[in-house]
N, C-alpha and C positions, 0 to 999 in steps of 0.2 A: 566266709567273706563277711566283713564288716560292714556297720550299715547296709545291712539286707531290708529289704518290705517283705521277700518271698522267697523260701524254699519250698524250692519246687521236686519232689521225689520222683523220678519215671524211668520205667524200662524199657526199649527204644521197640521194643515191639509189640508193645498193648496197644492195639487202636483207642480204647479209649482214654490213656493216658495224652495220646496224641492229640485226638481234639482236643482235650480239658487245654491241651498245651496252646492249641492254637488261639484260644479263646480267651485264655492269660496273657496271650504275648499282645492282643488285643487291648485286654486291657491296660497292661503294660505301657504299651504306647500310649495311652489317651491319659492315664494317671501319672506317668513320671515312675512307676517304682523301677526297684531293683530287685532280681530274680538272679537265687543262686540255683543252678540247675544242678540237682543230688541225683544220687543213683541208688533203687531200689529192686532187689532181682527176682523176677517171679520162681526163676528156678530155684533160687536159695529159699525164697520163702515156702517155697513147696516141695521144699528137700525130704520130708517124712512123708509125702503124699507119693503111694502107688499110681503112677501115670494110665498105669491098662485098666486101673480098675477102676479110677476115679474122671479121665480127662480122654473127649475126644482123639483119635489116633494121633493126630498131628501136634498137639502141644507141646509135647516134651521134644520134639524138634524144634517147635516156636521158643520156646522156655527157654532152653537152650543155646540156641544163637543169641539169645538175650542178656545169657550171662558172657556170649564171649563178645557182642559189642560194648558192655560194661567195662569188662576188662582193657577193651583198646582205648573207654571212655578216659579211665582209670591212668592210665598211663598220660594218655592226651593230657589230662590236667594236672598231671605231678612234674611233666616237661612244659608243660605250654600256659599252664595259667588257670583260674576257675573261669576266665571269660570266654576261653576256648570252648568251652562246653556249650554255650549257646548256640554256635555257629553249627556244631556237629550233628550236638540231640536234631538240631534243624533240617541239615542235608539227610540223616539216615532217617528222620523221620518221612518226607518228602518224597525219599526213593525207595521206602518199603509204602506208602499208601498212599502218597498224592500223586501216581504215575499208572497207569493202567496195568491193569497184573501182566508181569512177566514170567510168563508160564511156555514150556515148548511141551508141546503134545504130548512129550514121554516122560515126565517129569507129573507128579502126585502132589499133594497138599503137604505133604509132609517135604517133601523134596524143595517145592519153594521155600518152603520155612525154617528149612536148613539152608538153605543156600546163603542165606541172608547173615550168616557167621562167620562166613566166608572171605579169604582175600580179593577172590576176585569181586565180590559185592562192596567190599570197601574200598578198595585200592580208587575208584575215580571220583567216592566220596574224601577222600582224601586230596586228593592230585585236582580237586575243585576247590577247596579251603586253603589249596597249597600250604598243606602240614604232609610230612614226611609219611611216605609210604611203610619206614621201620616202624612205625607206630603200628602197623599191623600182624606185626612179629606177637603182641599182645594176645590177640585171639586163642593161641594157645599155650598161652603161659598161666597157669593156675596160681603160681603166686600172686595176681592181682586179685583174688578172690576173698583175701581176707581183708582188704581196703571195701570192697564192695561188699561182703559180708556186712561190716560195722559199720556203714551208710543206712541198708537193710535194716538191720536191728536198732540204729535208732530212729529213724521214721517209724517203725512198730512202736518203739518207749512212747512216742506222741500221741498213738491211736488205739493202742492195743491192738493181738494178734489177728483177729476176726477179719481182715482187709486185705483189701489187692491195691491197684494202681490207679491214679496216682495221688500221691497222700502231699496236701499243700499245708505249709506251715506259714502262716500270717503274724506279721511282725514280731518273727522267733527273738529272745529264746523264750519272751514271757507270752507272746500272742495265741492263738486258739491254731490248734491244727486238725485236719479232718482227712478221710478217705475221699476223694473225688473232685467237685462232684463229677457223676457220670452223664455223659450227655452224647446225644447221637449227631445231632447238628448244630454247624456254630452258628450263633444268631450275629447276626448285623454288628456295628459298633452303638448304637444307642441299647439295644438288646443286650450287648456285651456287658455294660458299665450296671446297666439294671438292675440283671443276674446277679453281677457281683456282688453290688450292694445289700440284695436279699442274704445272699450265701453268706457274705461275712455277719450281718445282722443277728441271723439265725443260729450261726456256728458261736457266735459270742456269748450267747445266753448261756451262763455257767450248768441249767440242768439238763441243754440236749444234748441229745444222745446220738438219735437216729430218726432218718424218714429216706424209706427205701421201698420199691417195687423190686419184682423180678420181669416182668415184661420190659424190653427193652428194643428199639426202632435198629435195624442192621445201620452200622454206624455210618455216617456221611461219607463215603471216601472213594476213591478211583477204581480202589484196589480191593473192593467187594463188590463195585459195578454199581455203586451208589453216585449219582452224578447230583453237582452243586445247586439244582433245580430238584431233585429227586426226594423222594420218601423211603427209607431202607423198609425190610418186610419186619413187622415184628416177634420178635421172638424172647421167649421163658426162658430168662436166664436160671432156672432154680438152682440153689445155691450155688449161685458165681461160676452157671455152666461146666458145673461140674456131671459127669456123669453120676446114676446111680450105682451103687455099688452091686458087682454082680453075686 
């Protein structure tokens, strides 16, 4: 997209891509920019990564629906526009964490997190946007993986490999792009514009690098029981909650 301020990289099932997003689209509004929303796959970028030996049970099911909402993303924008993608990252964001978990008793963490790649989990995201339900023919079509591949890969070109989601690119193609940041709750709209200001400020200076913790607040959201008055628990992400190796 032309005259961008922001590519935005996300994969529609990282919570905290999801805040980062909500807190952009905040800014967004108050600044005037334009945000092109890209796709980034945690599955793809963690294609060399052993799931049993490295990542809680349930990832590689989360991971995984992640690359097959990309894929329907992928198509949505090859028939419908890159503006379509706003609307969508939106609604599947929304209905994976701003709605209280939908969980039925015999159903595991991992079964929600598959579920979520699902027709039937998209089907009334769609039929809400009124964009065609064939769109969700995508889910299991692997030929859109090399479109999402090469999105992946160059959000990494920006950062190098060492990163998860979601990787913001400021006034591309010569502007500063960075991992994150990560944030567990969204601040206000004068908080919002604040942050920002520091973040770009900071990402600008041609010698940083990095300023990172691994403790990390359970992120703001419905769909961890984290309510909009609430404090999530914190928890040691060490390295990017990964398991240790067994």
């Amino acid at each position: 997209m032309a005259d961008t301020d922001i590519h935005f990289y996300f994969d529609p099932v990282c919570p905290f891509a999801w805040m980062t997003s909500k807190w952009v689209r905040t800014v967004q509004a108050r600044r005037d920019y334009r945000v092109d929303w890209r796709f980034i796959s945690l599955r793809l970028l963690n294609s060399h990564i052993d799931y049993d030996a490295h990542f809680p049970p349930e990832y590689e099911a989360g991971h995984t629906a992640g690359l097959r909402l990309l894929r329907m993303a992928a198509r949505t924008r090859e028939e419908h526009g890159r503006e379509a993608i706003e609307g969508l990252y939106a609604a599947l964001g929304a209905r994976i964490f701003d709605s209280e978990r939908d969980r039925d008793r015999d159903r595991d963490e991992t079964g929600v997190r598959e579920q979520r790649g699902t027709r039937g989990f998209v089907e009334p995201v769609l039929t809400g946007l009124g964009l065609p339900l064939a769109l969700a023919d995508a889910l299991d079509d692997p030929a859109w993986d090399a479109v999402v591949q090469a999105e992946t890969d160059e959000a990494l070109a920006l950062t190098g490999k060492d990163v998860g989601t979601p990787i913001l690119h400021f006034e591309p193609p010569e502007g500063v792009a960075f991992f994150g940041p990560v944030i567990s709750r969204l601040p206000d709209d004068e908080q919002a514009l604040e942050l920002w200001d520091h973040v770009i400020a900071l990402a600008r200076f041609p010698g940083f690098s990095e300023m990172k913790r691994s403790l990390r607040e359970q992120v703001q959201l419905r769909a961890f029981g984290v309510g909009e008055d609430q404090v999530g628990t914190q928890e040691d992400w060490h390295g990017g909650s990964r398991r240790q190796k067994r």
